[in-house]
N, CA, C and O atoms as CSV, one atom per row, in Angstrom:
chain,resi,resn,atom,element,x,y,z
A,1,UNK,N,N,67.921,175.322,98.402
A,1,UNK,CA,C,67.475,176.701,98.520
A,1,UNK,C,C,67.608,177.131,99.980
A,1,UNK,O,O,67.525,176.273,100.859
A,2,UNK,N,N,67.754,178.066,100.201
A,2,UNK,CA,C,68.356,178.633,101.869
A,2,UNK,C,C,66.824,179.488,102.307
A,2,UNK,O,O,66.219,180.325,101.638
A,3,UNK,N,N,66.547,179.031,103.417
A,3,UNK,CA,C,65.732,179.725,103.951
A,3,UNK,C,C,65.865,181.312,104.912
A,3,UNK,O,O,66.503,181.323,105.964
A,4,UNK,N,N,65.498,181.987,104.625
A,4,UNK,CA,C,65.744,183.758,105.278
A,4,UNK,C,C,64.434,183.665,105.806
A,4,UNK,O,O,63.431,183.269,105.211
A,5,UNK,N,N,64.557,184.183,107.326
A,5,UNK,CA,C,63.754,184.718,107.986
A,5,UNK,C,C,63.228,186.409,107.436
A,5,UNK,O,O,63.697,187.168,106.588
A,6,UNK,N,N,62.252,186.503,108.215
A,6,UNK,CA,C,61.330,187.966,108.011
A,6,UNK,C,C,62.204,189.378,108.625
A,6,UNK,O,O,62.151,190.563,108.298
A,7,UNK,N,N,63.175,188.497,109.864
A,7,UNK,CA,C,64.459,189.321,110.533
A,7,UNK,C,C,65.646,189.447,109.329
A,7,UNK,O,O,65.936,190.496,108.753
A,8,UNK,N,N,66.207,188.236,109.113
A,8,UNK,CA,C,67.061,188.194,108.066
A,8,UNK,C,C,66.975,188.976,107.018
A,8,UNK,O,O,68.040,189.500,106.690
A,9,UNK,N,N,66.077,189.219,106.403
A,9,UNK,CA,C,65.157,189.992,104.783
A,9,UNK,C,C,65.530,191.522,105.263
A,9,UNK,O,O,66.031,192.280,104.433
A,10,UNK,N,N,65.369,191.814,106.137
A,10,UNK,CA,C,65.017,193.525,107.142
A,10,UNK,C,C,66.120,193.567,106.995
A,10,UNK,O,O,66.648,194.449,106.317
A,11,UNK,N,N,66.811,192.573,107.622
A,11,UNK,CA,C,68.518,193.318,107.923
A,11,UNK,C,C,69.213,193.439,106.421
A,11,UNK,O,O,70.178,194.201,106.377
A,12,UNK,N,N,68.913,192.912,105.435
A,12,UNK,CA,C,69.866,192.572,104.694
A,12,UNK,C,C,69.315,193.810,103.361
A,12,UNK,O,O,70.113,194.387,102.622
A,13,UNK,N,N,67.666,194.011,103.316
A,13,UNK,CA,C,67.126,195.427,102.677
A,13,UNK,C,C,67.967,196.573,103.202
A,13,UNK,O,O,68.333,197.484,102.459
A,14,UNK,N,N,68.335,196.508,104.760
A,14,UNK,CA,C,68.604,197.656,105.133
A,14,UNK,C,C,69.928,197.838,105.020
A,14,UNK,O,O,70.278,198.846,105.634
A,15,UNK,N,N,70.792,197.285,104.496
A,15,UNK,CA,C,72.320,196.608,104.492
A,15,UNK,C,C,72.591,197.507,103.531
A,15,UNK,O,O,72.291,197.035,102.434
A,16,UNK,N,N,73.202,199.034,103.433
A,16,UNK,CA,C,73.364,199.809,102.258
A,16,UNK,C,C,74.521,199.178,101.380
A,16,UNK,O,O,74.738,199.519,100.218
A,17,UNK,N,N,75.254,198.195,102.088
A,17,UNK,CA,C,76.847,197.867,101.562
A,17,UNK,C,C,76.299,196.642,100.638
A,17,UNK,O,O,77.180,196.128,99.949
A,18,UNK,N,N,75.501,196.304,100.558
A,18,UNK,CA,C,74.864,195.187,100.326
A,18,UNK,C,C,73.538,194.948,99.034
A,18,UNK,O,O,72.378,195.074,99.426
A,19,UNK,N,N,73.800,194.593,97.462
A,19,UNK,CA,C,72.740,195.048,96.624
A,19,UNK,C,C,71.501,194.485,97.037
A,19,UNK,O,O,71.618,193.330,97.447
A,20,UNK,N,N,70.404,194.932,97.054
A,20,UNK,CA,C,69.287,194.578,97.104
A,20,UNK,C,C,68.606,193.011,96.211
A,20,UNK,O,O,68.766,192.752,95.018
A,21,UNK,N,N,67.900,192.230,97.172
A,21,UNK,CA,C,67.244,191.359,96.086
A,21,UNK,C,C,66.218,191.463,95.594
A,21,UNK,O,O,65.310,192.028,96.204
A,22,UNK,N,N,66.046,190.985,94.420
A,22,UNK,CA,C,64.829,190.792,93.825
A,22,UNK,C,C,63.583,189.880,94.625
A,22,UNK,O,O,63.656,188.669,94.832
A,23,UNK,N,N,62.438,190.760,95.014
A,23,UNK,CA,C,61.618,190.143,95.901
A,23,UNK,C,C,60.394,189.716,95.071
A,23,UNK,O,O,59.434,190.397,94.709
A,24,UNK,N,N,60.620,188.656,94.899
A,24,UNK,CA,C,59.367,187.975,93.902
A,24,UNK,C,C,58.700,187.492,94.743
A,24,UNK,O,O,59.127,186.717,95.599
A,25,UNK,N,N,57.145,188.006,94.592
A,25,UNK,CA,C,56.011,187.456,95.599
A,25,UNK,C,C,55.058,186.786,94.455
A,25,UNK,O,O,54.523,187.362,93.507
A,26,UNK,N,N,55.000,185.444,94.801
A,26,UNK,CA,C,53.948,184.483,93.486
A,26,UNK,C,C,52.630,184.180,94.144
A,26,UNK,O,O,51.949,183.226,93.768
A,27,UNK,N,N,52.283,184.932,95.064
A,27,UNK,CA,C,50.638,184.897,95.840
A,27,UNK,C,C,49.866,185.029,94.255
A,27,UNK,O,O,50.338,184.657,93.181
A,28,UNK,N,N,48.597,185.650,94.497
A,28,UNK,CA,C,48.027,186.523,93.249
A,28,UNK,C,C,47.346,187.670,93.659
A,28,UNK,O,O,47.053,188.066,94.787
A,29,UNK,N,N,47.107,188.221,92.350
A,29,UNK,CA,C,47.026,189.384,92.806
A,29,UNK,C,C,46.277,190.061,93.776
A,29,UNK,O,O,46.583,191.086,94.386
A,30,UNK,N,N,45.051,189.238,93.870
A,30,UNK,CA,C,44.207,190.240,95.144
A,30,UNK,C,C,44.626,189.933,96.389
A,30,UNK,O,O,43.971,190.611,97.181
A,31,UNK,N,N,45.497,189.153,97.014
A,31,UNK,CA,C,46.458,189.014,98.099
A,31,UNK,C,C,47.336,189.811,97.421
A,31,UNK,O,O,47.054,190.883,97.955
A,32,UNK,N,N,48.224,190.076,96.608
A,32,UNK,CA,C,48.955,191.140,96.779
A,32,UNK,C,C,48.174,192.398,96.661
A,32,UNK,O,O,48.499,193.302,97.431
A,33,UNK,N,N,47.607,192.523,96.177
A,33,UNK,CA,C,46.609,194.178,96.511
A,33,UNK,C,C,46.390,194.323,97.589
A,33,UNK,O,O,46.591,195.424,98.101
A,34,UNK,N,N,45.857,193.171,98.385
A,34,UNK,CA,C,45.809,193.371,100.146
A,34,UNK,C,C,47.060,193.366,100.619
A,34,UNK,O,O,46.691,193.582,101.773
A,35,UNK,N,N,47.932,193.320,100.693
A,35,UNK,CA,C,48.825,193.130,101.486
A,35,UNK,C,C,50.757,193.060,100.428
A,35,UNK,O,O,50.767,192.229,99.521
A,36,UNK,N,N,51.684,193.622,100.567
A,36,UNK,CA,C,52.865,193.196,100.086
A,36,UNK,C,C,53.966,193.766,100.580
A,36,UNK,O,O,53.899,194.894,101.071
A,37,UNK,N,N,55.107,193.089,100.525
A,37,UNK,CA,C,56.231,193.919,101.288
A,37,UNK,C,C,56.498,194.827,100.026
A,37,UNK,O,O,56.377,194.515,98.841
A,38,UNK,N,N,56.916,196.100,100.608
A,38,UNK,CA,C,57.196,197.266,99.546
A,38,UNK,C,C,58.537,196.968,98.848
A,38,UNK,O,O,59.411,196.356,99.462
A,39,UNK,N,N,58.667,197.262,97.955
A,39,UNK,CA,C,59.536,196.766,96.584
A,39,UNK,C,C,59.358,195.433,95.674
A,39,UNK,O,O,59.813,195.280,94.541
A,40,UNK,N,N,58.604,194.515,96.418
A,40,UNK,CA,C,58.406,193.375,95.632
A,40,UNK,C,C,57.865,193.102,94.259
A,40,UNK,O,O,57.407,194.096,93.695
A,41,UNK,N,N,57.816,191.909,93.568
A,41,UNK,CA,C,57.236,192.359,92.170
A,41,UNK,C,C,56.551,191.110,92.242
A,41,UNK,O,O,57.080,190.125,92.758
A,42,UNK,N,N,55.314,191.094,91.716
A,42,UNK,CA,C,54.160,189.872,91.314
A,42,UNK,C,C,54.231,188.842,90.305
A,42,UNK,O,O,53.741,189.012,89.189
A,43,UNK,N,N,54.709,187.981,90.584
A,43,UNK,CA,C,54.397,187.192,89.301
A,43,UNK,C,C,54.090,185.585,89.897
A,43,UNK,O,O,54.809,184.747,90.441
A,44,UNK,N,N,52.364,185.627,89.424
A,44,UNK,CA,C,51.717,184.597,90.578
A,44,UNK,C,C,52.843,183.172,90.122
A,44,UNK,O,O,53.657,183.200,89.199
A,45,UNK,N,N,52.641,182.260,90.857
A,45,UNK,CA,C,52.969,181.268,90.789
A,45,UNK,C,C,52.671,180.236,89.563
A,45,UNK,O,O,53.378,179.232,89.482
A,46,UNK,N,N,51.737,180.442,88.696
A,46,UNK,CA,C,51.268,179.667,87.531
A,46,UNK,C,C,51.837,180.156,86.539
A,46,UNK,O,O,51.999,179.533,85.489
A,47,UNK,N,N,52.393,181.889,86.834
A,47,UNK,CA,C,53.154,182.529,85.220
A,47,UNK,C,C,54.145,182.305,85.495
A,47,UNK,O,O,54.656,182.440,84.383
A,48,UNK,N,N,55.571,181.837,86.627
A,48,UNK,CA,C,56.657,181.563,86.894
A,48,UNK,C,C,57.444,180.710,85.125
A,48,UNK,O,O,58.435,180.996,84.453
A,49,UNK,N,N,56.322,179.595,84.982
A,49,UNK,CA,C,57.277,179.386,83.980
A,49,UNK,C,C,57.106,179.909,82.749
A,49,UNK,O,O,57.979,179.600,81.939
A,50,UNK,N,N,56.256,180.595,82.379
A,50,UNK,CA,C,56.299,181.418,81.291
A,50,UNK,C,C,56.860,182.883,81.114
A,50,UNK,O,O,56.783,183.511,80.058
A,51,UNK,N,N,57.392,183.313,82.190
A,51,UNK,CA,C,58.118,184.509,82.569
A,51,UNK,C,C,59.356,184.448,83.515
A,51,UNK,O,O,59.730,185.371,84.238
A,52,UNK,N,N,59.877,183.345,83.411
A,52,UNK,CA,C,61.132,183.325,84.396
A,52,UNK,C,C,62.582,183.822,83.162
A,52,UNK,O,O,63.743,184.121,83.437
A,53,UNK,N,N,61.960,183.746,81.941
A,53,UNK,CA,C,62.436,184.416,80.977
A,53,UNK,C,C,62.974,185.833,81.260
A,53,UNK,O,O,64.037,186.221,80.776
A,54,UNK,N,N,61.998,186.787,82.271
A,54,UNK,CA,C,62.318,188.359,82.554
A,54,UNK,C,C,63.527,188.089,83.494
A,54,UNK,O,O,64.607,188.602,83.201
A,55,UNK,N,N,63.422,187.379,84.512
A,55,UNK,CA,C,64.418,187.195,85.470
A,55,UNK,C,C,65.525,187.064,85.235
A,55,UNK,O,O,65.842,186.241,84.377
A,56,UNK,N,N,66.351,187.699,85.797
A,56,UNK,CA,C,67.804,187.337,85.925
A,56,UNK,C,C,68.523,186.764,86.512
A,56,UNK,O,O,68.871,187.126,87.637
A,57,UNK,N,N,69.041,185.510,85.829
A,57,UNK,CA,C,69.407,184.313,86.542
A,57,UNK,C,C,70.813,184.782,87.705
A,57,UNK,O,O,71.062,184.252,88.787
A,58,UNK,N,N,71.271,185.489,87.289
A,58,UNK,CA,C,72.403,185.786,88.135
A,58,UNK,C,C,72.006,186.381,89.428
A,58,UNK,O,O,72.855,186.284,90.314
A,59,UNK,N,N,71.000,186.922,89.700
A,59,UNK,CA,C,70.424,187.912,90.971
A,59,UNK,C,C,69.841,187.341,91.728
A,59,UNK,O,O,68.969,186.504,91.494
A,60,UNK,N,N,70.459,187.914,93.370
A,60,UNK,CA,C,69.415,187.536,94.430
A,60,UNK,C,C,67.723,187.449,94.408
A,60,UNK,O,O,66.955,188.411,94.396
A,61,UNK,N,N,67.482,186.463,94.407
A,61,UNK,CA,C,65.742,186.171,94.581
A,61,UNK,C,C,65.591,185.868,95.969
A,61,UNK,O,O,66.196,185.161,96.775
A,62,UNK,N,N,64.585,186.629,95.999
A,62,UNK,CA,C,63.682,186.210,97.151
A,62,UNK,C,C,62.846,185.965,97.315
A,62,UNK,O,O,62.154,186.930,97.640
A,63,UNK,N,N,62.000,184.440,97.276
A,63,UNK,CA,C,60.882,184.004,97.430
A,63,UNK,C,C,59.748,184.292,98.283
A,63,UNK,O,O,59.877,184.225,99.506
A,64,UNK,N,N,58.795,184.565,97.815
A,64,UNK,CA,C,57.594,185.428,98.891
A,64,UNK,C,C,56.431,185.058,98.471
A,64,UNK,O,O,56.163,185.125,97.272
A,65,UNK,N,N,55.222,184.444,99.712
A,65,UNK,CA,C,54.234,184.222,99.725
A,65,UNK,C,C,53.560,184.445,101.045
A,65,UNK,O,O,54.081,185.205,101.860
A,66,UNK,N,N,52.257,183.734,101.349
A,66,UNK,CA,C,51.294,184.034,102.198
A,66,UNK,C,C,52.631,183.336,103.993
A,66,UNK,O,O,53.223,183.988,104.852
A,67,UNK,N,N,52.526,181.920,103.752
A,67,UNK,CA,C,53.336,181.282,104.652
A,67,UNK,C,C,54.558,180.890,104.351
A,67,UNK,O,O,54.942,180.234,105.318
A,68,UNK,N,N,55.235,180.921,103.689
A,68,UNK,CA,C,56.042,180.076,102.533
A,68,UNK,C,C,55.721,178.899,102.041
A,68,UNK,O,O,56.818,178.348,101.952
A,69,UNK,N,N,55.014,178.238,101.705
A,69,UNK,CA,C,54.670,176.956,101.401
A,69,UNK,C,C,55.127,177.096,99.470
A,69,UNK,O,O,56.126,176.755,98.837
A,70,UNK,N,N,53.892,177.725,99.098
A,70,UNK,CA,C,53.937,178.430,97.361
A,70,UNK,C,C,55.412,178.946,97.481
A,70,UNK,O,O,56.140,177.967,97.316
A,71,UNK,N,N,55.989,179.825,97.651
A,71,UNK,CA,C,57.183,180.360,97.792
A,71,UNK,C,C,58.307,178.943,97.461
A,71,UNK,O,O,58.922,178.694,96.424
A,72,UNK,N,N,58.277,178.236,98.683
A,72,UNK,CA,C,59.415,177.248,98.382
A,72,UNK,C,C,59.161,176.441,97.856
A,72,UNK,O,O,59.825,175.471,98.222
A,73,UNK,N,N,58.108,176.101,96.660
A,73,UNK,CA,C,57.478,175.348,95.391
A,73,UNK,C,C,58.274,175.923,94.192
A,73,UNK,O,O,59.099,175.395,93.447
A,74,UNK,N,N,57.650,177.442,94.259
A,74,UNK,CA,C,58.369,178.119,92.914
A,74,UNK,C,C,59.811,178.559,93.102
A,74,UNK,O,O,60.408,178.831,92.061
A,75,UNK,N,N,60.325,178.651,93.987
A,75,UNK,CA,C,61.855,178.870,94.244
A,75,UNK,C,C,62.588,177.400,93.690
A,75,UNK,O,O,63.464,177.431,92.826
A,76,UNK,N,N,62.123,176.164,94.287
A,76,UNK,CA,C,62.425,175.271,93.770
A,76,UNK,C,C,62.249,174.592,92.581
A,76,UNK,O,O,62.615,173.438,92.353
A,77,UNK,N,N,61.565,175.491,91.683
A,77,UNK,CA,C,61.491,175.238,90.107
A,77,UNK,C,C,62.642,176.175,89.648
A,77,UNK,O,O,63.457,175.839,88.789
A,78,UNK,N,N,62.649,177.230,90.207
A,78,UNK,CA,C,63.449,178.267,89.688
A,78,UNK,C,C,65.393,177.622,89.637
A,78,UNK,O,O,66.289,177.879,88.833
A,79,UNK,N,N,65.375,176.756,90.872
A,79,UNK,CA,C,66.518,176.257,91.181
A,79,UNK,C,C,66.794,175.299,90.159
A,79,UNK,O,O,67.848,175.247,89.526
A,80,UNK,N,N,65.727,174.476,90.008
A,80,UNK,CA,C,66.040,173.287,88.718
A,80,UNK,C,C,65.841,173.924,87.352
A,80,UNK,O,O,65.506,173.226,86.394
A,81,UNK,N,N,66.042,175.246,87.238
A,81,UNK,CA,C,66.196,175.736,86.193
A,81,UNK,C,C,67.078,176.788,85.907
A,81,UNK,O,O,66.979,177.575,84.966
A,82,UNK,N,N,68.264,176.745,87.090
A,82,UNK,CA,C,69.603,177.393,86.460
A,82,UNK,C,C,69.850,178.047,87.366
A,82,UNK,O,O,71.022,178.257,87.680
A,83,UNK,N,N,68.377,178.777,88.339
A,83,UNK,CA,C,68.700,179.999,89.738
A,83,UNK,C,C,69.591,179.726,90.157
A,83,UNK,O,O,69.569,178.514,90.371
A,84,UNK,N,N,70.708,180.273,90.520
A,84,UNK,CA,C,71.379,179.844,91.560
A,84,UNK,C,C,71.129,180.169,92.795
A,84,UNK,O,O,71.051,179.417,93.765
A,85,UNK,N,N,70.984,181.489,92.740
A,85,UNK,CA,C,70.736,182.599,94.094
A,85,UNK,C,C,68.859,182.374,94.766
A,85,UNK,O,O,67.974,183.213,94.598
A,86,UNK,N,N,68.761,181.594,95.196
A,86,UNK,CA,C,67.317,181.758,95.288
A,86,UNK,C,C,67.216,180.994,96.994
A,86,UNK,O,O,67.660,179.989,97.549
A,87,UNK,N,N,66.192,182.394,97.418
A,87,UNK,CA,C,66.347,182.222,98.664
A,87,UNK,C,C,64.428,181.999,99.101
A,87,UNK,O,O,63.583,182.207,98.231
A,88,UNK,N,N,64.082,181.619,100.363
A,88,UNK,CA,C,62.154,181.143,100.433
A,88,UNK,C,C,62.655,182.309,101.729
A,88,UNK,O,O,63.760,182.427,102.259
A,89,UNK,N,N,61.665,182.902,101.919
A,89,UNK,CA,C,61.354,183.658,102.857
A,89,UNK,C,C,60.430,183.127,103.529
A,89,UNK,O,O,59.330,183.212,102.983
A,90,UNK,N,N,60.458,182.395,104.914
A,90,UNK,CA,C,60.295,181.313,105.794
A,90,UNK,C,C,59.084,181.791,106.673
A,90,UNK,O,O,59.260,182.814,107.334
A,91,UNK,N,N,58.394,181.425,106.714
A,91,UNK,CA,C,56.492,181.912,106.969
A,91,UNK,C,C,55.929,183.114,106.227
A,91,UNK,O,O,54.964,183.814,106.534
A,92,UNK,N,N,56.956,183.219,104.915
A,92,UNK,CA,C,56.255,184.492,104.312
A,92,UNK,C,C,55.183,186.045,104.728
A,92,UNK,O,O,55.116,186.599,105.826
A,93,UNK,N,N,54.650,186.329,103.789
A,93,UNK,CA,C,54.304,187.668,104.526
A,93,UNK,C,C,53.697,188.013,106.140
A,93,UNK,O,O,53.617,189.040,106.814
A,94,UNK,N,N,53.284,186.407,106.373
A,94,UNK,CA,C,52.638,187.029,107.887
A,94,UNK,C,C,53.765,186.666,108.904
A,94,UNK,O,O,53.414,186.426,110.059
A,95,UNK,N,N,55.228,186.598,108.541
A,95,UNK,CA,C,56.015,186.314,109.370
A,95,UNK,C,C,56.585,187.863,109.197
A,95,UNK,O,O,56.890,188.510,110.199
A,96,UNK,N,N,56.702,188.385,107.940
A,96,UNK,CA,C,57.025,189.516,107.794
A,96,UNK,C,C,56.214,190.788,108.695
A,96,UNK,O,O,56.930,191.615,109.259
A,97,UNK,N,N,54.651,190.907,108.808
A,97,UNK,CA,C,53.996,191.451,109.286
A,97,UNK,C,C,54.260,191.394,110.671
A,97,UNK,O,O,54.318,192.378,111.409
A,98,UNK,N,N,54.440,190.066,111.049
A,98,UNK,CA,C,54.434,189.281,112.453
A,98,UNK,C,C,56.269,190.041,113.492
A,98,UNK,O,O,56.331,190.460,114.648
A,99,UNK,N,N,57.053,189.959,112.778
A,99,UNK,CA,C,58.469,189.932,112.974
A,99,UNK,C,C,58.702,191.275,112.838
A,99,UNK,O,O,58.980,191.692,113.962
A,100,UNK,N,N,58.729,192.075,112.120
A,100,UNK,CA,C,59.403,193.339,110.994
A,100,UNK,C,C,58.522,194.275,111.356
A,100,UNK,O,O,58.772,195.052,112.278
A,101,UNK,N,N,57.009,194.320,110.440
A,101,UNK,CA,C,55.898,195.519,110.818
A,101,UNK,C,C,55.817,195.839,112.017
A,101,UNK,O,O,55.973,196.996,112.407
A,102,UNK,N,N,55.504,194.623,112.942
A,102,UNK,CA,C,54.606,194.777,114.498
A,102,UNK,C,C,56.097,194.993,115.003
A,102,UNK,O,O,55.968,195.937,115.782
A,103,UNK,N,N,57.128,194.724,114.994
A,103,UNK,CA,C,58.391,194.879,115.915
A,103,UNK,C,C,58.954,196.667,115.799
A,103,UNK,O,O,59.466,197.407,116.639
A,104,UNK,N,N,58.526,196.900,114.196
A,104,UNK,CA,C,58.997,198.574,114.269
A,104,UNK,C,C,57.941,199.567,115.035
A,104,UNK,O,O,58.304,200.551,115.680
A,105,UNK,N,N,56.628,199.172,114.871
A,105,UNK,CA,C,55.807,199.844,115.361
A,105,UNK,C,C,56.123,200.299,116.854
A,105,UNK,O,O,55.324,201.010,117.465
């Protein structure tokens, strides 16, 4: 699984030539109610295998959590189960906050 920085993710959302990935954040939900990168979609880490069914195996994923730790757990189930495209977003949201938010401000 390839690791993307919080820089990497920015550049590549903002990349119009470029389709967008699917940003799966497997925190739960009241961390995502506090906090999520905009476009992402929820599906905590315990429903991964009962809903990896919705996913589309062919599409960029992007793994998203608090640090990445959870993130590159469920990315790596996703991989031993056909993902090809599956990427961990590498200190997760507070690298995002840390890198991306505080750098545009």
């Amino acid at each position: 699984m390839v690791q993307i920085t919080a820089v990497e993710l920015n550049e590549w959302l903002n990349d119009e030539g470029r389709p967008a990935p699917l940003l799966l954040d497997v925190r739960e939900p009241d961390e995502f109610a506090a906090y999520r990168i905009e476009g992402s979609t929820l599906v905590p880490m315990r429903a991964i295998p009962a809903r990896m069914h919705e996913l589309d195996r062919a599409a960029h994923v992007v793994m998203i959590c608090r640090s990445g730790a959870r993130s590159h757990h469920a990315g790596q189930f996703l991989r031993q189960n056909g993902f090809e495209r599956v990427y961990n977003l590498a200190g997760g949201v507070i690298a995002w906050s840390r890198d991306v938010e505080r750098a545009a401000a």
